[in-house]
Backbone and ligand atoms as CSV (ligand in chain L), in Angstrom:
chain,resi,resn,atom,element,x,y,z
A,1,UNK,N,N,90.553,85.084,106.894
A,1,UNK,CA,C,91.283,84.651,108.094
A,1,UNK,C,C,91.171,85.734,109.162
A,2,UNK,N,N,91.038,85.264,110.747
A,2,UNK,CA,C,90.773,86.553,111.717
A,2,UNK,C,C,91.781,86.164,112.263
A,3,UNK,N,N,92.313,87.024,113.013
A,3,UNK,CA,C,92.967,86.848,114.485
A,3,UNK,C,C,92.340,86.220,115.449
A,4,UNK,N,N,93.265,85.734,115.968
A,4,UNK,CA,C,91.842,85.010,117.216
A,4,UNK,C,C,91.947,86.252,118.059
A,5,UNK,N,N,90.650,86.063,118.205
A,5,UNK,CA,C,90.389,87.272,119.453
A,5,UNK,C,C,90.180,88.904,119.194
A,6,UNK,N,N,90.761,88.765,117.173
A,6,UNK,CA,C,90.901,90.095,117.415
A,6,UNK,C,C,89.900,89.775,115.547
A,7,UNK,N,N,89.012,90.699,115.264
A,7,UNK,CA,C,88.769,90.371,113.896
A,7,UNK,C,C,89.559,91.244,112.717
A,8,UNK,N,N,89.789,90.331,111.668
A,8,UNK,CA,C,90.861,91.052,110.632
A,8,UNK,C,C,90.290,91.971,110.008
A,9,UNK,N,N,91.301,92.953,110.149
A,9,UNK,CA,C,90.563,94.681,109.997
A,9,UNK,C,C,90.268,94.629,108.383
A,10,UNK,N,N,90.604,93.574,107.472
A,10,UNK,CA,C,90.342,93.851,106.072
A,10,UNK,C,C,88.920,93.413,105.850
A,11,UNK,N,N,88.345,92.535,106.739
A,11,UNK,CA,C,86.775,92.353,106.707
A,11,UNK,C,C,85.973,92.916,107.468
A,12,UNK,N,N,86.649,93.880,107.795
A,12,UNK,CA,C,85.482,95.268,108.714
A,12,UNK,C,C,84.919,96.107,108.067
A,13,UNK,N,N,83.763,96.228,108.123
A,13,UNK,CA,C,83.072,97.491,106.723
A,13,UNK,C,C,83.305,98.429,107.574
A,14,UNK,N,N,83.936,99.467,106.628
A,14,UNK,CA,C,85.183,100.489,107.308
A,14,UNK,C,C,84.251,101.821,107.100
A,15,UNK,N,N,84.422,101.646,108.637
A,15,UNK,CA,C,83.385,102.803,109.167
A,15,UNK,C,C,83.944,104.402,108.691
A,16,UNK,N,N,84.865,104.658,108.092
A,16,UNK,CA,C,85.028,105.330,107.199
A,16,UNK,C,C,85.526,105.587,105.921
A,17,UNK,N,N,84.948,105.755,104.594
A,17,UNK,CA,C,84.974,105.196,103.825
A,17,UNK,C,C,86.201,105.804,103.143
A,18,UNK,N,N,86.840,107.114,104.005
A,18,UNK,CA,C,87.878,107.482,103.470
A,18,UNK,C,C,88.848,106.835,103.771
A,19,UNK,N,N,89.337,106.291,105.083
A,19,UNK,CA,C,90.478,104.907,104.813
A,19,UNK,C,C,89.922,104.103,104.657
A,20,UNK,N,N,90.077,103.517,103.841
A,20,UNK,CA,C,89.760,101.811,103.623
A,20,UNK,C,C,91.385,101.110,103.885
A,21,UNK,N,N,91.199,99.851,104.526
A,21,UNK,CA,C,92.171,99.097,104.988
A,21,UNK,C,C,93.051,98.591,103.582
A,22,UNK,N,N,94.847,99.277,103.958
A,22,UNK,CA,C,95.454,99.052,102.824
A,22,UNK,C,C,95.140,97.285,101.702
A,23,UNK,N,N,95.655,97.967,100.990
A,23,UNK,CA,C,95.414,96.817,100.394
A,23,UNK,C,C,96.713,95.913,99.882
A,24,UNK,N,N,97.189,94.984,100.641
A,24,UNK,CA,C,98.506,93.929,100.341
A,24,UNK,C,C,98.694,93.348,99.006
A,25,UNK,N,N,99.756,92.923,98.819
A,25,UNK,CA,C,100.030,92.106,97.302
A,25,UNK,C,C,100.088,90.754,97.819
A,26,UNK,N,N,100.226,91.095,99.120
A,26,UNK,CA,C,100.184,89.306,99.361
A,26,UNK,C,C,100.053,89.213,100.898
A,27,UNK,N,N,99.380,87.965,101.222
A,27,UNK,CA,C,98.781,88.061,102.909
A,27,UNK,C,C,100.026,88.467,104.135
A,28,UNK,N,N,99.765,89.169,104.570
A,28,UNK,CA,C,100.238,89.607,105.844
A,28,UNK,C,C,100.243,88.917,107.003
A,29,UNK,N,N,101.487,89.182,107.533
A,29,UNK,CA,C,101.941,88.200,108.571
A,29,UNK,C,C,100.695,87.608,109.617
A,30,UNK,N,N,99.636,89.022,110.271
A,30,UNK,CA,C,98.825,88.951,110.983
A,30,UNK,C,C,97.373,88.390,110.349
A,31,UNK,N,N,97.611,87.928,109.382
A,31,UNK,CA,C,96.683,87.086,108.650
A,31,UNK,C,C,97.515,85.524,108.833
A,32,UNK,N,N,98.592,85.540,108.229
A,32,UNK,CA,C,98.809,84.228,108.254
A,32,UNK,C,C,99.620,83.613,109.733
A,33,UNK,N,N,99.509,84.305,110.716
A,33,UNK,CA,C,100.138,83.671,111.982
A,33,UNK,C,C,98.792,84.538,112.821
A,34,UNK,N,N,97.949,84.708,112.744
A,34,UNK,CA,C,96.871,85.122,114.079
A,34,UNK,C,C,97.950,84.877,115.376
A,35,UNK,N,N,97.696,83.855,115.648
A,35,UNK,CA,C,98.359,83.602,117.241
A,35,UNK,C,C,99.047,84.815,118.003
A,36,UNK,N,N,100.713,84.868,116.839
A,36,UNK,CA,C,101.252,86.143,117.246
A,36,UNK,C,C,100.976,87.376,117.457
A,37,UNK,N,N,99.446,87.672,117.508
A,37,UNK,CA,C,99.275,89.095,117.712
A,37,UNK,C,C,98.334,88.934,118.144
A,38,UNK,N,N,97.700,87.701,118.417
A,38,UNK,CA,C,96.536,87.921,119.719
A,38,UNK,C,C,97.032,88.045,121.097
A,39,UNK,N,N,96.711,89.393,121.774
A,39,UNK,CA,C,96.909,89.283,122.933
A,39,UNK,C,C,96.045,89.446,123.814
A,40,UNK,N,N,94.557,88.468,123.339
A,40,UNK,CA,C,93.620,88.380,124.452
A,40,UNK,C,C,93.944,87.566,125.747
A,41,UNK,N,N,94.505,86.729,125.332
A,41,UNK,CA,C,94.852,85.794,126.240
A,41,UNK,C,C,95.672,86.787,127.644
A,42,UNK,N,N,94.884,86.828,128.879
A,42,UNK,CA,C,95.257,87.568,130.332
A,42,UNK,C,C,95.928,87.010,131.524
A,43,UNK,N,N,95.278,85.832,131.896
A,43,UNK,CA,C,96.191,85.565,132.611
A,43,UNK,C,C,96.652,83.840,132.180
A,44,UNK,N,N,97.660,83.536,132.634
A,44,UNK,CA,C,98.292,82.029,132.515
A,44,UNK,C,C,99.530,82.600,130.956
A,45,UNK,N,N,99.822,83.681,131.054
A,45,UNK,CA,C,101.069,84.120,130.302
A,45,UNK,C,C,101.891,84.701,131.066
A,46,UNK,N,N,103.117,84.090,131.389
A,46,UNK,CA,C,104.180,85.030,131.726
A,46,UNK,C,C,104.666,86.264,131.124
A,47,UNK,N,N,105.068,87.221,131.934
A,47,UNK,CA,C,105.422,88.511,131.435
A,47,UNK,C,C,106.592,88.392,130.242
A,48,UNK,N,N,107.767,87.535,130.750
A,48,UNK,CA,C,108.483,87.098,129.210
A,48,UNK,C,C,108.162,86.386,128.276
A,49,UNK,N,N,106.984,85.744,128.682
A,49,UNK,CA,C,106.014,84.885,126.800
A,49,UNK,C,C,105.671,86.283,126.201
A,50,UNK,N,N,105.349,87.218,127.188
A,50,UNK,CA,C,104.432,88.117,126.250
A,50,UNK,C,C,104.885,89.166,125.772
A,51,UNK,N,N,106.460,89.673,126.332
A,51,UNK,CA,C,106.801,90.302,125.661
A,51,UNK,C,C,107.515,90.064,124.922
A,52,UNK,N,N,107.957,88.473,124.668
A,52,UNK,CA,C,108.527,88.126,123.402
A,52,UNK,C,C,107.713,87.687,122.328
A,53,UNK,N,N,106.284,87.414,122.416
A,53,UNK,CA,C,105.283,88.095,121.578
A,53,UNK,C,C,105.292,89.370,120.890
A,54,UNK,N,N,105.307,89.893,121.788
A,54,UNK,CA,C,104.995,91.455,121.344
A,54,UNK,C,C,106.664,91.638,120.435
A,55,UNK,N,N,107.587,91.455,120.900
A,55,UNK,CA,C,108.765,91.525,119.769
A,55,UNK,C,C,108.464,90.955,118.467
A,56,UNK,N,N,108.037,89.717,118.686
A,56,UNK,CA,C,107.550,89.130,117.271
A,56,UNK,C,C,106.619,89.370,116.537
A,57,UNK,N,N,105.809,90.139,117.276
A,57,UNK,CA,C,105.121,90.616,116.113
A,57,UNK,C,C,105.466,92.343,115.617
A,58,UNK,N,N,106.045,92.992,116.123
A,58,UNK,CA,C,106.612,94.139,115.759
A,58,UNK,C,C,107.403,93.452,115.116
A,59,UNK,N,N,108.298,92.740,114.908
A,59,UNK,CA,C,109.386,92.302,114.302
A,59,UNK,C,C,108.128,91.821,112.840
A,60,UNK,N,N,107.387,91.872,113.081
A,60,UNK,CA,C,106.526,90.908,111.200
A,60,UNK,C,C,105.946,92.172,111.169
A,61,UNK,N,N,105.319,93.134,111.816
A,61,UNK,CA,C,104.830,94.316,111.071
A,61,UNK,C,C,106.157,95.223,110.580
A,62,UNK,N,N,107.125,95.206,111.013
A,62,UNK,CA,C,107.924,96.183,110.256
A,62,UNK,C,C,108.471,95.894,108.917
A,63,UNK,N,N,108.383,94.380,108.890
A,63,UNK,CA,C,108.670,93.721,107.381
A,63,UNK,C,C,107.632,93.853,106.570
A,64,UNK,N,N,106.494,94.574,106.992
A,64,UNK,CA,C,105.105,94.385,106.172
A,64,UNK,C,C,105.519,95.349,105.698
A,65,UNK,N,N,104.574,94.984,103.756
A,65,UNK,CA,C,104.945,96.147,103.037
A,65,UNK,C,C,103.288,97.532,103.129
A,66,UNK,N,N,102.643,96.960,103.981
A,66,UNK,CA,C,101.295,97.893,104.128
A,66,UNK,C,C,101.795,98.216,105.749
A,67,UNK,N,N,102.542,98.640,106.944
A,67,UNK,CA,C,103.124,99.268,107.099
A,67,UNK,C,C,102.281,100.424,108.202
A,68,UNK,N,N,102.824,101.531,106.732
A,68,UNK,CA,C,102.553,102.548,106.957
A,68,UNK,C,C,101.075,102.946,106.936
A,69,UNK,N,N,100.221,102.234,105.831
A,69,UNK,CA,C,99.077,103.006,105.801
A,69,UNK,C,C,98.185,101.569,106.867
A,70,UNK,N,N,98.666,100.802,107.025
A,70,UNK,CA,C,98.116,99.921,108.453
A,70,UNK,C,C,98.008,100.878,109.604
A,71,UNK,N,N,99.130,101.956,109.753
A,71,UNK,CA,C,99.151,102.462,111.143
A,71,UNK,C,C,98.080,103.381,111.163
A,72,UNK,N,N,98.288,104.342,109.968
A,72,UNK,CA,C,96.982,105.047,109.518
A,72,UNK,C,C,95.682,104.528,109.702
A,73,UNK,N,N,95.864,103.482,109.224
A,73,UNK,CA,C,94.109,102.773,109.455
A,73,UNK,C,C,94.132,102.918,110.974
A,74,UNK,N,N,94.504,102.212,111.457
A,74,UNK,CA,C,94.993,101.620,112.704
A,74,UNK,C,C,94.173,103.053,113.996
A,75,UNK,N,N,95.390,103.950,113.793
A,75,UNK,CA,C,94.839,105.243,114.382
A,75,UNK,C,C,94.012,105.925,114.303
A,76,UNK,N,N,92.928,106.362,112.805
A,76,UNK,CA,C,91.837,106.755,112.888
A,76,UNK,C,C,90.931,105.804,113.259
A,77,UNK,N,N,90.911,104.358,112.714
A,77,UNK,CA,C,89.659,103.811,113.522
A,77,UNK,C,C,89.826,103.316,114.993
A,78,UNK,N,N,89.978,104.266,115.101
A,78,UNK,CA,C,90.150,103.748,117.300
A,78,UNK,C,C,89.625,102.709,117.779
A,79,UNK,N,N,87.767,102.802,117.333
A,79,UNK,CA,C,87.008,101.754,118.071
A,79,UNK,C,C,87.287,100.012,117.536
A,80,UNK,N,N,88.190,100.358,116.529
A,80,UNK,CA,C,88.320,98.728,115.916
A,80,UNK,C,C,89.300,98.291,116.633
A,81,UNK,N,N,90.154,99.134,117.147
A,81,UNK,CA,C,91.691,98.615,117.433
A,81,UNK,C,C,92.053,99.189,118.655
A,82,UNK,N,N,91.029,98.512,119.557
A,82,UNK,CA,C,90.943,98.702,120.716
A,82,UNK,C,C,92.438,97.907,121.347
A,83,UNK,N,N,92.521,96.670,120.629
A,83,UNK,CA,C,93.579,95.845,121.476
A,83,UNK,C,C,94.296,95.455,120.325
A,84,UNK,N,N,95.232,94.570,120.895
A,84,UNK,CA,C,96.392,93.883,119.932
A,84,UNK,C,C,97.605,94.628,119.408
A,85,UNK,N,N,98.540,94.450,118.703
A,85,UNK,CA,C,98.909,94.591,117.742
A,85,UNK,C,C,98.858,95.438,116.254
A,86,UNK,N,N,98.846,96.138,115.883
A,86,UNK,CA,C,98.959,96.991,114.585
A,86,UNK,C,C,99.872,97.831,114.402
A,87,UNK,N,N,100.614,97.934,113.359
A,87,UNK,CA,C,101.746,98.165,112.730
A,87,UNK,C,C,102.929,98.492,114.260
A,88,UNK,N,N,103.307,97.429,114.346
A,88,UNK,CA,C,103.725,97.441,115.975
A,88,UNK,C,C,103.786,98.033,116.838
A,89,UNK,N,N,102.382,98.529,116.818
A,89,UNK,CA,C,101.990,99.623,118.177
A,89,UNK,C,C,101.324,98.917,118.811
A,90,UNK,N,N,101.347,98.869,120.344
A,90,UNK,CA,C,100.714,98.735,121.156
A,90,UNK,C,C,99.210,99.229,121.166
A,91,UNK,N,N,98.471,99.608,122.076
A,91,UNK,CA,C,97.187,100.358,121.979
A,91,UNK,C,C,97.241,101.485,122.928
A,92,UNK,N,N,98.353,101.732,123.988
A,92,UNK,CA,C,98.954,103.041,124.615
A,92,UNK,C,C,99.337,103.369,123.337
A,93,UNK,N,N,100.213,102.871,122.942
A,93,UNK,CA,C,101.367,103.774,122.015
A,93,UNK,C,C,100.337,104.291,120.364
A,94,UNK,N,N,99.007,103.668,120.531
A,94,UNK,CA,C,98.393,104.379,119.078
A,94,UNK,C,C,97.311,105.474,120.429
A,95,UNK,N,N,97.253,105.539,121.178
A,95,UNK,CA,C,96.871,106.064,121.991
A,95,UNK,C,C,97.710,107.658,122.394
A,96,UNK,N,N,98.761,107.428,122.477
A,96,UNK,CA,C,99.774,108.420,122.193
A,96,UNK,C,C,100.451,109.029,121.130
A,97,UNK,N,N,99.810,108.327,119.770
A,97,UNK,CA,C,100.017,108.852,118.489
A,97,UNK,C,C,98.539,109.405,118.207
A,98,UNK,N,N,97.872,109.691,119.142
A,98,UNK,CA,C,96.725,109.791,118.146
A,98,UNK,C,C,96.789,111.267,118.648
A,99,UNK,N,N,97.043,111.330,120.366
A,99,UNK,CA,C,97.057,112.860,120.947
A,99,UNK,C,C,98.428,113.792,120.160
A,100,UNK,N,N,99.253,113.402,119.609
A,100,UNK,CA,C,100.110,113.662,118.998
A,100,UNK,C,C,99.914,113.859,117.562
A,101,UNK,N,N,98.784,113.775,117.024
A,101,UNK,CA,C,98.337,113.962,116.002
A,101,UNK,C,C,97.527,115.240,115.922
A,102,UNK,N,N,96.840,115.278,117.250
A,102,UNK,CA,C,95.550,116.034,117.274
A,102,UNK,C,C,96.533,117.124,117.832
A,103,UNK,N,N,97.509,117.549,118.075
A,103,UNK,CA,C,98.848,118.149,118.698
A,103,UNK,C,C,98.968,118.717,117.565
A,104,UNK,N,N,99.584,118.108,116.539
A,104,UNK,CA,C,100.146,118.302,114.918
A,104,UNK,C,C,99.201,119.587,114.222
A,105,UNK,N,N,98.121,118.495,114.271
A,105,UNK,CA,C,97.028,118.766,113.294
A,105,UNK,C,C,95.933,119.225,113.583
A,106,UNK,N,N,95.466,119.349,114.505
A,106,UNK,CA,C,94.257,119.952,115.531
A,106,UNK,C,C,93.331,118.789,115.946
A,107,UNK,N,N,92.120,118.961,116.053
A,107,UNK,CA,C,90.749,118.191,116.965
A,107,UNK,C,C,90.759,117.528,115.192
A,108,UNK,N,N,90.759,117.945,114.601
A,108,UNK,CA,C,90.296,117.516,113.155
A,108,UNK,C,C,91.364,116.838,112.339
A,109,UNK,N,N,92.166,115.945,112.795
A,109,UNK,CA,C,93.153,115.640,112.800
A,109,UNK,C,C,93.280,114.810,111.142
A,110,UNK,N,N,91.557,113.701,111.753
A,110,UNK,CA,C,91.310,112.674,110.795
A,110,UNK,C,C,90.907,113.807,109.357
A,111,UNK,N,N,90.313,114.264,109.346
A,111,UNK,CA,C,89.769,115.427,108.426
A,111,UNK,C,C,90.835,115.752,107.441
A,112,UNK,N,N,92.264,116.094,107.853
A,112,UNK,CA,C,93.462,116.959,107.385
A,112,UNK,C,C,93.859,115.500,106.834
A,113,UNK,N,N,94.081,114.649,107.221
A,113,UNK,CA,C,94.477,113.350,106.527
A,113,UNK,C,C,93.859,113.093,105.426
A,114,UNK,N,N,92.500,113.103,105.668
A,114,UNK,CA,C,91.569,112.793,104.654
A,114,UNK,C,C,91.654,113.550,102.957
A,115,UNK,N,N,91.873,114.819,103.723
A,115,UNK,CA,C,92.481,115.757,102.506
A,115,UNK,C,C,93.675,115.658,101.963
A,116,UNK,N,N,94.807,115.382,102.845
A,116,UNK,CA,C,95.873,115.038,102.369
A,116,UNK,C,C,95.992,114.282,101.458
A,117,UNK,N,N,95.296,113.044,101.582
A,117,UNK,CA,C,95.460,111.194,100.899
A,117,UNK,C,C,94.356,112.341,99.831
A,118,UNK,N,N,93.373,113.286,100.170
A,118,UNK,CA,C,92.561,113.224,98.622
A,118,UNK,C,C,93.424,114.133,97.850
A,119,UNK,N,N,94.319,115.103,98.101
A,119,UNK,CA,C,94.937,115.631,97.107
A,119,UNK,C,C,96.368,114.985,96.745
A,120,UNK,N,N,96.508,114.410,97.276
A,120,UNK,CA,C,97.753,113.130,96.338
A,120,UNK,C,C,97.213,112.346,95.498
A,121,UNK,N,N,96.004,111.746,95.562
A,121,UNK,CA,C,95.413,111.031,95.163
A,121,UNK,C,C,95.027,111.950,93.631
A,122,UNK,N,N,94.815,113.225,93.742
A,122,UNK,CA,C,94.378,114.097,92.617
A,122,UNK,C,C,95.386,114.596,91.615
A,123,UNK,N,N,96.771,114.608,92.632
A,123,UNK,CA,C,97.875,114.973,91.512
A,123,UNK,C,C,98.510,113.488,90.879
A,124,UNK,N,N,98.085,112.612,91.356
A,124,UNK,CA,C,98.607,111.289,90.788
A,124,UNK,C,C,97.811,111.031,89.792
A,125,UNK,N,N,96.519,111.254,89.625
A,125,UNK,CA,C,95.455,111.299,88.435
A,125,UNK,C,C,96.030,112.602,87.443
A,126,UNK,N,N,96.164,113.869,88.240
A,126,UNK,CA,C,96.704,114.660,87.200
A,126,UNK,C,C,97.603,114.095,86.001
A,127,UNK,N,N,98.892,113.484,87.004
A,127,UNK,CA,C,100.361,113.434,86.695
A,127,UNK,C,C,99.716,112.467,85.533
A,128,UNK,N,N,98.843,111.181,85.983
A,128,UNK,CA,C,98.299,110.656,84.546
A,128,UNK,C,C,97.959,110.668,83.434
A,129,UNK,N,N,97.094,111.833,83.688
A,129,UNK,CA,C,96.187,112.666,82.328
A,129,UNK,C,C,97.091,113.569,82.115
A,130,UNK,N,N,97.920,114.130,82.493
A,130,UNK,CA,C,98.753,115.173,81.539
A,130,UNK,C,C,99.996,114.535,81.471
A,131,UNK,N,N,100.764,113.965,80.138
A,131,UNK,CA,C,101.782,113.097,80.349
A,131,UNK,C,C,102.932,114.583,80.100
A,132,UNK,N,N,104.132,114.021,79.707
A,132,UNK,CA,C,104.820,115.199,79.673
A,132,UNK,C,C,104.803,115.627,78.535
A,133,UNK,N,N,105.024,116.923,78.268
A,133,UNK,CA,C,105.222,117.363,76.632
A,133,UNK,C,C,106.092,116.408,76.091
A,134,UNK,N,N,106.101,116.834,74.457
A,134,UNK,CA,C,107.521,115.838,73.586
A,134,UNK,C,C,109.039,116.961,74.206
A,135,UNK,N,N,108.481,118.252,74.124
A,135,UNK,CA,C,109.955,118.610,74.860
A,135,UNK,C,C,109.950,118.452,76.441
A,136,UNK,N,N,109.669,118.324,77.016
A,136,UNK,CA,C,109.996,118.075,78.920
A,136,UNK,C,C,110.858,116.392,78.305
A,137,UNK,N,N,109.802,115.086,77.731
A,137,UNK,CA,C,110.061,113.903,77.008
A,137,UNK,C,C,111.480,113.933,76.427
A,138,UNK,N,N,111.936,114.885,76.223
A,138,UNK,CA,C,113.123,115.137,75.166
A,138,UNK,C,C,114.184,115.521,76.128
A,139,UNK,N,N,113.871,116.327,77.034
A,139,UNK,CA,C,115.105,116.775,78.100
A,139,UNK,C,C,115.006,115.274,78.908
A,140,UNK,N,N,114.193,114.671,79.294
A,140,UNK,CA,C,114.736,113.618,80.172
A,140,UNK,C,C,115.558,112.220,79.654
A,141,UNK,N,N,114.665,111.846,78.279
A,141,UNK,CA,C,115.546,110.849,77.471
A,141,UNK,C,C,117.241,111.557,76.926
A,142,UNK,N,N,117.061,112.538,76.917
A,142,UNK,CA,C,118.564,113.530,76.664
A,142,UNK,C,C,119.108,113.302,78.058
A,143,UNK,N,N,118.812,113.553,79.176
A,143,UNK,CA,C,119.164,113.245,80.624
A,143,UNK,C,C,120.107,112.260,80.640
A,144,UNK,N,N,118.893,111.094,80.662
A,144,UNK,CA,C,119.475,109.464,80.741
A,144,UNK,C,C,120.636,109.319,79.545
A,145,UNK,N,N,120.665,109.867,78.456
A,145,UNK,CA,C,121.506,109.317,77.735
A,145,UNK,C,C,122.664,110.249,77.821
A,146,UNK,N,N,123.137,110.939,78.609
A,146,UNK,CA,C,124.125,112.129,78.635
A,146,UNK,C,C,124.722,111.522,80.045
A,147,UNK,N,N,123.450,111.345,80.992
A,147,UNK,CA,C,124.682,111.158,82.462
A,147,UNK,C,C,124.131,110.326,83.090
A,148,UNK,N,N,123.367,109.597,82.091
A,148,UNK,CA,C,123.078,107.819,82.786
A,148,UNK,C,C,122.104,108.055,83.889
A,149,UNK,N,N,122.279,106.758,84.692
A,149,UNK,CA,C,120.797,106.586,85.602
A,149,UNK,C,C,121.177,107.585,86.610
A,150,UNK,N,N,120.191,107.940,87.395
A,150,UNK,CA,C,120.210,108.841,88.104
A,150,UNK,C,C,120.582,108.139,89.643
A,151,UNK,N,N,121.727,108.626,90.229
A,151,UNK,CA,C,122.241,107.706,91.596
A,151,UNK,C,C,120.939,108.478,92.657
A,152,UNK,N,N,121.066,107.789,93.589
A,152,UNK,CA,C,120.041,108.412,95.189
A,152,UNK,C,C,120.876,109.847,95.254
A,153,UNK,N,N,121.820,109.514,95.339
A,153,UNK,CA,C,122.203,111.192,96.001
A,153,UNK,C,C,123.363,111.111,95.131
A,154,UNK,N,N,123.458,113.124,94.744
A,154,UNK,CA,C,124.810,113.483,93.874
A,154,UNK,C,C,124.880,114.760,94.886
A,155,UNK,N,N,126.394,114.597,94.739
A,155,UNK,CA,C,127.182,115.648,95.333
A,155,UNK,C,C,127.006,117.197,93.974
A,156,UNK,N,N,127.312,118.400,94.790
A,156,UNK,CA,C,126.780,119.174,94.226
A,156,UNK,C,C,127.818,119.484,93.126
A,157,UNK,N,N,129.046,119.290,92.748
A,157,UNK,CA,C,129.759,119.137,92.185
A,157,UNK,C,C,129.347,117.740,90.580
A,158,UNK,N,N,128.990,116.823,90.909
A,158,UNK,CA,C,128.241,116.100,90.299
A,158,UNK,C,C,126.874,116.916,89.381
A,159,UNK,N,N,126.174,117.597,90.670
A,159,UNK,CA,C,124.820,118.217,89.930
A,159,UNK,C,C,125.387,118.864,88.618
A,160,UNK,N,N,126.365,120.136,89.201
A,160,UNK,CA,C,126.786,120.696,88.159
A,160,UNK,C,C,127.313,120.046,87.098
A,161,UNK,N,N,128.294,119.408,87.033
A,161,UNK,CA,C,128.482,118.744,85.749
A,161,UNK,C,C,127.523,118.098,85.034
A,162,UNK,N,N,126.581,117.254,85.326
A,162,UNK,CA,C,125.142,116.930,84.611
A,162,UNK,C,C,124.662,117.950,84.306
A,163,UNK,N,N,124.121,119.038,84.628
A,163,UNK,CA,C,123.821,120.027,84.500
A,163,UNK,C,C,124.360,120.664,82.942
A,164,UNK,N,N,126.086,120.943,82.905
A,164,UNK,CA,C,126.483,121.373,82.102
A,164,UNK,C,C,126.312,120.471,80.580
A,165,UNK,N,N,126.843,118.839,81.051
A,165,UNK,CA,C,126.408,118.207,79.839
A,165,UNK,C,C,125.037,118.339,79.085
A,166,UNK,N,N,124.222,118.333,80.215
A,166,UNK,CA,C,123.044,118.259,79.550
A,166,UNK,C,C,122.455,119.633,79.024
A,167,UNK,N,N,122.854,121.152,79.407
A,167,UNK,CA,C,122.815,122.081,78.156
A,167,UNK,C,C,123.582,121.747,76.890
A,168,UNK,N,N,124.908,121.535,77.323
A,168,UNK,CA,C,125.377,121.202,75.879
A,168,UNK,C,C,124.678,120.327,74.819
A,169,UNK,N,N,124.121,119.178,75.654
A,169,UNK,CA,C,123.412,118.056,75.084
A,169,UNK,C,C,122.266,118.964,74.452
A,170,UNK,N,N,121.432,119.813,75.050
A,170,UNK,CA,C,120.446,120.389,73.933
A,170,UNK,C,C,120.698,121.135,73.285
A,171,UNK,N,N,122.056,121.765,73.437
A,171,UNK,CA,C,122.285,123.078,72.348
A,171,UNK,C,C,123.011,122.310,70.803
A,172,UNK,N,N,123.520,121.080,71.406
A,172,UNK,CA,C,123.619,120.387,70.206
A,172,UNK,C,C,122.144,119.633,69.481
A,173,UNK,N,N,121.483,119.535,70.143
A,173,UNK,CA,C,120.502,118.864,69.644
A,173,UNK,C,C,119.423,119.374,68.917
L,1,SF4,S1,S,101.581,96.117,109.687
L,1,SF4,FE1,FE,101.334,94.388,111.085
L,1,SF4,S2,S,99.190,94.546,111.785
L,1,SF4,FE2,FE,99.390,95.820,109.933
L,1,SF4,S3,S,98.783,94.478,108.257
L,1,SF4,FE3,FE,101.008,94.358,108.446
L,1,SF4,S4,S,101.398,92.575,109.785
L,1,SF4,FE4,FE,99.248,93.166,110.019
């Protein structure tokens, strides 16, 4: 499926082979509604059709679960995403993330990314191939069964007491 007007960046042989266009669990808004994010169409649109376009489709990329690494794509391949829509940026506004990148990160902006995504990519293979010892295995199933699931955030008062159970928990164990 393309956009009209605009072709769908997942059938572009991706002129660099270090992003390749995320990959969805299930079709994306700008696959299954084209319309909303073509904005070839120039004149015979009123300024409020089009920017209640442009709401609607920022409003379906922020629900997308590819997102983040859409914008990524999005910003290193410049010459694809000349126009439209992507991860609800405009093409000023990936235009102004990109000098803001090269700000960040230098002239070599795409380069430092590239490395980035390859050494996550290397400790996630690590984290694979080396599972945990039977004792690291032993402090965490001791964990869970001493002070239960682990909430988003503990107060530091909290830490400590987990903390304490769970020496006790191995000095008994
Ligand atoms: S973030 Fe938006 S442009 Fe990117 S894949 Fe999702 S719906 Fe499409």
């Amino acid at each position: 499926m393309s956009r009209a007007g605009i072709p769908d960046p997942s059938h572009f042989p991706d002129p660099d082979p270090r992003f390749p266009f995320p990959h969805s669990p299930a079709p994306t808004r700008c696959q299954t509604e084209p319309a909303t994010f073509d904005f070839s169409r120039g004149s015979g649109v009123s300024r409020d059709a089009r920017e209640g376009q442009l709401a609607r489709a920022r409003r379906a990329c922020s629900a997308c679960p590819i997102v983040k690494d859409c914008l990524k794509w999005a910003l290193v391949n410049k010459d694809l995403t000349k126009t439209g829509v992507f991860a609800a940026t405009t093409p000023l506004q990936r235009t102004a993330l990109r000098k803001r990148m090269a700000d960040r990160l230098g002239p070599d902006w795409t380069d430092v990314l590239a490395e980035r995504d390859r050494a996550r990519r290397a400790r996630v293979a690590a984290a694979r191939h080396n599972p945990l010892t039977i004792s690291q295995a032993r402090i965490v199933r001791l964990d869970r069964e001493i002070n239960g699931p682990m909430p988003k955030t503990l107060t530091p008062a909290q830490r400590q007491r987990n903390m304490a159970r769970l020496m006790a928990g191995l000095k008994a164990a």
